[in-house]
C-alpha positions as CSV (number, residue, x, y, z in Angstrom):
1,X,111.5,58.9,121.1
2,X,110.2,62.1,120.3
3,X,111.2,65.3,122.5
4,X,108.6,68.0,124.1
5,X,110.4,71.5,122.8
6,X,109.7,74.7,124.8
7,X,107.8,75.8,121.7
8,X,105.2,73.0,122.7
9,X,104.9,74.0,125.8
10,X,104.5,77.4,125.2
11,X,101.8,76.7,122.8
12,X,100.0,74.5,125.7
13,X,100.4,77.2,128.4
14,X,98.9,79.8,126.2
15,X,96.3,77.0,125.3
16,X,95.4,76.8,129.0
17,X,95.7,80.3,130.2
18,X,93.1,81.3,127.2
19,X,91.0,78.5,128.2
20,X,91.0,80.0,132.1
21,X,90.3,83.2,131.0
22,X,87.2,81.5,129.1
23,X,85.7,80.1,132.0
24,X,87.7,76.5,131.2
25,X,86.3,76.0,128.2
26,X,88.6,74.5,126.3
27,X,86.0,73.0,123.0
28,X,87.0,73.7,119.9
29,X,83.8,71.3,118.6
30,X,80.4,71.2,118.3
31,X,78.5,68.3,119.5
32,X,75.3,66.7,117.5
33,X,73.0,64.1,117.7
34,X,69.8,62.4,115.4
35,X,66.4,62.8,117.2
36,X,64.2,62.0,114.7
37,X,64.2,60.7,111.3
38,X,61.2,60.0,108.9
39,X,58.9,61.0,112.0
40,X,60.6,58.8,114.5
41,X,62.2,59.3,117.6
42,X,65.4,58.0,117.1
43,X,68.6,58.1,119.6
44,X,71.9,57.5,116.9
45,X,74.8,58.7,115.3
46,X,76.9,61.5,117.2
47,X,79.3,63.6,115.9
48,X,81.7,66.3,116.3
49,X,82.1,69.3,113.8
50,X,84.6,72.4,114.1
51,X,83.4,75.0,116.2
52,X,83.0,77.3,112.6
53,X,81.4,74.9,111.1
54,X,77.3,75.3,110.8
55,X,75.0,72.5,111.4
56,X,74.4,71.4,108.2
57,X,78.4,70.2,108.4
58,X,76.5,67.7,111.2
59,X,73.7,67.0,109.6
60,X,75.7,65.6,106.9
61,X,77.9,63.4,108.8
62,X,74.0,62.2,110.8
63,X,72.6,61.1,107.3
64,X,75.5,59.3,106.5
65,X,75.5,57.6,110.1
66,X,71.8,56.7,109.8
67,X,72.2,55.1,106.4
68,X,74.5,53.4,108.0
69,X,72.7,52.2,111.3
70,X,70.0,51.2,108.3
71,X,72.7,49.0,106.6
72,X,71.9,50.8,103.3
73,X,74.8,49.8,101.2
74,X,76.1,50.1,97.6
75,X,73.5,51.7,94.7
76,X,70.3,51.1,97.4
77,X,71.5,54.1,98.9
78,X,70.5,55.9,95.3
79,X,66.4,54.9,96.6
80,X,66.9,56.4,100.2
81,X,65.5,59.6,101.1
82,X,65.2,60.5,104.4
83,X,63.8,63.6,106.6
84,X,65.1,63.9,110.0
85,X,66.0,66.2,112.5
86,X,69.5,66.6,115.0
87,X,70.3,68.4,118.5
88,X,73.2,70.3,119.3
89,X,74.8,68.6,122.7
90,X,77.2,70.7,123.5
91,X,78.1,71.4,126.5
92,X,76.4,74.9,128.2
93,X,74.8,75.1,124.4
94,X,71.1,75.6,124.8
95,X,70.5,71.7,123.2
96,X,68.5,73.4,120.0
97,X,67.2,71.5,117.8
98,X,67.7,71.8,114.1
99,X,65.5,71.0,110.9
100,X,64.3,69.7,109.5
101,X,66.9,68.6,107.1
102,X,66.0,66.1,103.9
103,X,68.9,63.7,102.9
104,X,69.3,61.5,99.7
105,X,72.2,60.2,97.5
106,X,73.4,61.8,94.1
107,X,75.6,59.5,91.6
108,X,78.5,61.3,90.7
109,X,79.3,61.6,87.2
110,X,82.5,59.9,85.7
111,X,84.1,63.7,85.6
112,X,83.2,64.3,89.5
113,X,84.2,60.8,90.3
114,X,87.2,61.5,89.2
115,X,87.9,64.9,90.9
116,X,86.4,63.2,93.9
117,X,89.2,60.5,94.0
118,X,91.7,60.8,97.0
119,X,94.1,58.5,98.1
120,X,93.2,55.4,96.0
121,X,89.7,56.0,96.8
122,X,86.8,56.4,94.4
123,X,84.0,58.0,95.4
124,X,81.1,56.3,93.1
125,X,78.0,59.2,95.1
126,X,77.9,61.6,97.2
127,X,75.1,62.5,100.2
128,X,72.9,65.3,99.5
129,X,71.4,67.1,102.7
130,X,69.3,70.5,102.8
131,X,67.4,72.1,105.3
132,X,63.5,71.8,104.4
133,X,61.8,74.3,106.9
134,X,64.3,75.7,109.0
135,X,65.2,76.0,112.4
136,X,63.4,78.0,115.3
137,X,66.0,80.5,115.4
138,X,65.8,81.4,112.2
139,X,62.0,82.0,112.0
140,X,62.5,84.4,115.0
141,X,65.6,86.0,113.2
142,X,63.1,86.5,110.3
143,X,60.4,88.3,111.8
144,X,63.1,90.6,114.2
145,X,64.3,91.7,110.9
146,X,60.7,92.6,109.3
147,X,60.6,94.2,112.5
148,X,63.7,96.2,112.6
149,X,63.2,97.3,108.9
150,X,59.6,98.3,109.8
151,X,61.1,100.3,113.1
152,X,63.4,102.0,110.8
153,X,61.1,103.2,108.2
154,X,58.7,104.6,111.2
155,X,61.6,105.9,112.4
156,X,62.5,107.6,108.8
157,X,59.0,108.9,108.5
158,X,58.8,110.3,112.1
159,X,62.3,112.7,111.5
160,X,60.5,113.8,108.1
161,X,57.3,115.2,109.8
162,X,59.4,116.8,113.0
163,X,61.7,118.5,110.0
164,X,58.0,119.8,108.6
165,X,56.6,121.3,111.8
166,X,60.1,122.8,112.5
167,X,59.6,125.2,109.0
């Protein structure tokens, strides 16, 4: 029977006291969900990533789960391609949704097969998932930066002419 050392608790007071400070979050993870695939709304597959991780770490783990609620099995997943789109449901996240994301299966050759081995397993493919169009966000993040860059050259030209009607 295993003991619980004072390092351990230690560890878990500091665990709690940051999460009080935090408002009592204590989520390390992101939460996702699929909303749509191949123009469908679709309610499957949820998963949990790291709180680092971005989410095309979920959308990854989605494509895999909707192959799977497909039962595409064995070299038929080398013919599946598949557009689709995923939430974040996170807790006091803002429930974006990102995409959308296009998913298919790559055969690995014999000299990533064998890199990709682990354990006694051997990975025969591998999923391939990228985002197509990108998210909402990112278009606004896009035009505040054409924006900003436009601001600043304005900006650049106004202290020029102020220099010349100082001389």
């Amino acid at each position: 029977m295993s003991s619980y050392s004072d390092d351990q608790f230690q560890s878990d007071v500091s665990k709690l006291n940051s999460a009080l400070q935090n408002g009592g979050k204590m989520s390390d993870v992101r939460h996702f969900k699929l909303v749509e695939a191949d123009n469908k709304l679709v309610d499957i597959g949820y998963v949990k990533i790291n709180k680092n991780g971005s989410p095309l770490h979920a959308a990854k783990k989605l494509f895999k789960s909707l192959c799977h609620s497909r039962n595409v099995n064995g070299d038929d997943k080398l013919k599946v391609k598949a557009s689709f789109s995923i939430q974040e449901t996170t807790q006091d996240s803002k429930k974006k949704i990102y995409g959308p994301y296009e998913g298919s299966w790559k055969k690995l050759s014999a000299k990533e097969q064998e890199a990709a081995s682990r354990a006694g397993i051997n990975f025969k493919m591998r999923s391939v998932v990228k985002l197509v169009g990108g998210s909402i966000k990112n278009k606004k993040n896009n035009k505040n930066k054409k924006n900003n860059n436009q601001k600043k050259q304005m900006g650049g030209m106004k202290i020029l002419n102020k220099k010349s009607e100082m001389k």
